[in-house]
N, C-alpha and C positions, 0 to 999 in steps of 0.2 A: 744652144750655141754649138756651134760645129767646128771643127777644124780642117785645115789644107785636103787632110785625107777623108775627109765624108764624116768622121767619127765626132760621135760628141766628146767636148771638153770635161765636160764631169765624168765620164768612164777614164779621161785619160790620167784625173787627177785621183779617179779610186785605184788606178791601175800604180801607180808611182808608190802609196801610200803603203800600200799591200805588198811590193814584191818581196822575193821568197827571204831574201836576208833581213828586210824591217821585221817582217812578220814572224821569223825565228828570233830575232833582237824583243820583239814586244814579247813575246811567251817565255824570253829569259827574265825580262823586266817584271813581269806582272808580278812574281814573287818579291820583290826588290821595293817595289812601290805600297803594294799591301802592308808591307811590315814598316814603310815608314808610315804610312797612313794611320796603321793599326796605333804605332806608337803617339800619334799625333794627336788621336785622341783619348789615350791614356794620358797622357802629361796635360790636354786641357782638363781631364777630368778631376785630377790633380789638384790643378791651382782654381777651379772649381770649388774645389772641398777644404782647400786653402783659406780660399776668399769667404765661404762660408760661417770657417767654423773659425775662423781668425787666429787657429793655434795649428803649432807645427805636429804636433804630440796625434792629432785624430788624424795621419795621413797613411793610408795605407801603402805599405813597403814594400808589397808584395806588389802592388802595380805601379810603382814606380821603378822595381826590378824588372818587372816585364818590358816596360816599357824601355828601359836600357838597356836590354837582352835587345829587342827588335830593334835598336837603335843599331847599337853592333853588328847583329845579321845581318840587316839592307847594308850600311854601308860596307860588308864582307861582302854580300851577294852582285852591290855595286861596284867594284873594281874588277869584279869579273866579269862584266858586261863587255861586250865592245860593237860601239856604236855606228850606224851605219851614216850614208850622205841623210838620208832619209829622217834616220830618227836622230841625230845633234843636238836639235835644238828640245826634245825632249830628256835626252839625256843631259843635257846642261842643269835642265830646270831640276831632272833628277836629283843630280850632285849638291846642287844648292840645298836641297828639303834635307837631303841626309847629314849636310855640313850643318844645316841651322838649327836642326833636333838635336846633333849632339850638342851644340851650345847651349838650348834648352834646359838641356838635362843637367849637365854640368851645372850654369844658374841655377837650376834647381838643388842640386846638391849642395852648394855653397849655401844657399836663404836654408834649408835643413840643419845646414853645421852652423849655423848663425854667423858667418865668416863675412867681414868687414869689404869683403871683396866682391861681394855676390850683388847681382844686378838682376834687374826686372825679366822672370825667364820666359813673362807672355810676350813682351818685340818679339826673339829669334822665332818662340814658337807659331805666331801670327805670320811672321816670315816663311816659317818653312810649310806651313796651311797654303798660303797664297803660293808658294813655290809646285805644290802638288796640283793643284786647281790649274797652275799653267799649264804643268806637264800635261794634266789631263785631254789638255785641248790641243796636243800633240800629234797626239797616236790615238785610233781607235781601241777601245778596251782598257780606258783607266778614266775611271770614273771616280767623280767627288761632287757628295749629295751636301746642297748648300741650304741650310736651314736656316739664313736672315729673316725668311719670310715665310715659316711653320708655322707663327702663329695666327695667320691667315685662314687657316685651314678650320679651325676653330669658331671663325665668326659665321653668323645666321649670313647669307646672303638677304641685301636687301632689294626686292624686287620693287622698282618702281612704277 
């Protein structure tokens, strides 16, 4: 497909995606997204080994401190972002994963302390999973490997 000026429309739309301020905004991000990513699946790993072992007492503390360490980073590394026309609607989706890990965590923390107040911390987290997977589809260079269908990989193909 072409435009008014001879040019194709797909160079125009890698050209928009790319210019020099996105592309400085996405190499601020990348560390920003990582660590919520990173955190995102420490805290499923979590309620993983939660749902397992059906007791609070076998939950290792030391990655759910990690994982609220990188919760804190990104959203420190996240205010210091500032978002271009370009990249908004990945920065939106940004803000959301970093807002709904910290609820995550926190729920997490309350079902730990056995606190009457504490609520389901797989929603925020399933929320802020699906919040990264959008940004993904944002901006080139933020990726998230979806493994609904790994075990796929597994079966004999059946050749008919």
């Amino acid at each position: 497909m072409r435009n008014e000026a001879g040019s194709s429309t797909k160079s125009i739309r890698l050209a928009e995606v790319l210019d020099d301020e996105t592309s400085a905004y996405a190499i601020s991000a990348q560390a920003c997204f990582e660590k919520f990513h990173g955190a995102a699946n420490r805290l499923a790993g979590l309620l993983v080994l939660l749902a397992i072992a059906k007791s609070r007492l076998v939950l290792d503390v030391e990655i759910q401190a990690a994982a609220a360490d990188l919760i804190k980073a990104g959203n420190d590394e996240f205010r210091a972002l500032r978002s271009t026309p370009r990249s908004q609607h990945f920065h939106r989706h940004l803000a959301n994963a970093g807002n709904l890990l910290r609820v995550a965590i926190e729920h997490i923390e309350r079902t730990l302390a056995g606190s009457a107040s504490a609520r389901d911390p797989l929603v925020p987290l399933q929320a802020a999973w699906s919040e990264l997977k959008d940004a993904s589809r944002c901006l080139p260079g933020f990726e998230v490997v979806d493994f609904r269908h790994s075990c796929c990989a597994l079966h004999k193909t059946v050749i008919s």
